[in-house]
N, C-alpha and C positions, 0 to 999 in steps of 0.2 A: 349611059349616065356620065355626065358630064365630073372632070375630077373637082372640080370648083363649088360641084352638089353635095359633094359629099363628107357628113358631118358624121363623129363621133358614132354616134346612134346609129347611122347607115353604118358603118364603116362594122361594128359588132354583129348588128341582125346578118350581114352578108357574111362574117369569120363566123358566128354561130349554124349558117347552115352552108359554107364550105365544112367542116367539123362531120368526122366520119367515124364509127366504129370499129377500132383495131381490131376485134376479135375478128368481125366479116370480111376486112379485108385479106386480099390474096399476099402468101410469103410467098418468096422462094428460098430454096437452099442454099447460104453461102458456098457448101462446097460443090455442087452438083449443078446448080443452076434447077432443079428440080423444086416441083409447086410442095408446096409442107399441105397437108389435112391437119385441121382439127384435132385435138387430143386430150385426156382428161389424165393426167398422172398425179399419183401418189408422192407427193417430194414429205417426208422426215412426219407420215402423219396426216398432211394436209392433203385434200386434193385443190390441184390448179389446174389451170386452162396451160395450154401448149399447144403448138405444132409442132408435127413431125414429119420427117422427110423419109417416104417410103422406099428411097433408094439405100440412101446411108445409116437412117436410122437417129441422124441429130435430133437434138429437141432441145427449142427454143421455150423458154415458160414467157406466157403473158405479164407483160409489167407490172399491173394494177397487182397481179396474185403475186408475184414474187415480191412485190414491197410487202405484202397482208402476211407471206411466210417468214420471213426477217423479223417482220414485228412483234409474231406469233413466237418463235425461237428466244425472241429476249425476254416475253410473258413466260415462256416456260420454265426459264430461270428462276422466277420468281423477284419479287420486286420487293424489299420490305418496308414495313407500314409500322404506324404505330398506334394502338391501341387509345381513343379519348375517350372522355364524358360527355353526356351531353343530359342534365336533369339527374334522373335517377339510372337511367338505360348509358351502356356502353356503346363505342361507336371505331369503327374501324372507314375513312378514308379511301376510297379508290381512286387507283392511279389515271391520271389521264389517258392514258397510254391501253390501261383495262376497258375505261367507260368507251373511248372510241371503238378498240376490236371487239369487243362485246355488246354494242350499240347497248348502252347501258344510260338511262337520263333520269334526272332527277325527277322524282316520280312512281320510277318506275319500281317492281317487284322484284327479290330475289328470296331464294328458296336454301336457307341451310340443313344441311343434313350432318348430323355426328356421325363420323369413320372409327375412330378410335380414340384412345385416353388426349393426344395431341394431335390427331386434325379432322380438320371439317370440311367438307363441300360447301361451295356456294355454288348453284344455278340459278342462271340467269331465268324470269319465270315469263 
């Protein structure tokens, strides 16, 4: 292909299937030079995607997962909200930040459950 051919449009369909899956591809080990496996770890709760290197025992976590655990640590903080009106019914707001990690859309269902005299479950349904 000629560089004089190539428009916008080309220029994405070809960067769209250059685009490869980090998960499949091959690590190696910064310290060892050693190929990393696959791995599923436990980090504060969550499980994530990792490699680990069978020599030293490093482990590198997947990017995509360690952003979704960071985001997940500041949800667990708790975020506060404040209670509105809306008609006769009450109405509590979700944070942006909730409806993304909780693929959460307007529309959709949620399930509360009473715990005690001051708190409630929400699950997502």
């Amino acid at each position: 292909m000629l560089v004089s051919s190539l428009t916008p449009k080309n220029i994405s369909e070809r960067v769209m299937k250059m685009k490869r899956d980090i998960w499949e591809a091959e690590h190696l080990c910064q310290n060892d030079n050693c190929k990393m496996g696959k791995a599923k770890v436990v980090v504060e709760g969550m499980s994530v995607r990792a490699w680990k290197c069978p020599k030293c025992n490093e482990t590198v976590l997947h990017p995509e997962d360690a952003q979704k655990m960071l985001v997940f640590n500041k949800l667990r903080h708790g975020i506060p909200v404040k209670v509105g009106k809306l008609g006769e019914a009450l109405m509590v707001r979700i944070p942006k930040e909730f409806a993304q990690f909780y693929s959460i859309e307007k529309g959709g269902g949620l399930i509360l459950k009473g715990e005690d005299e001051s708190r409630f479950e929400v699950k997502v349904a």
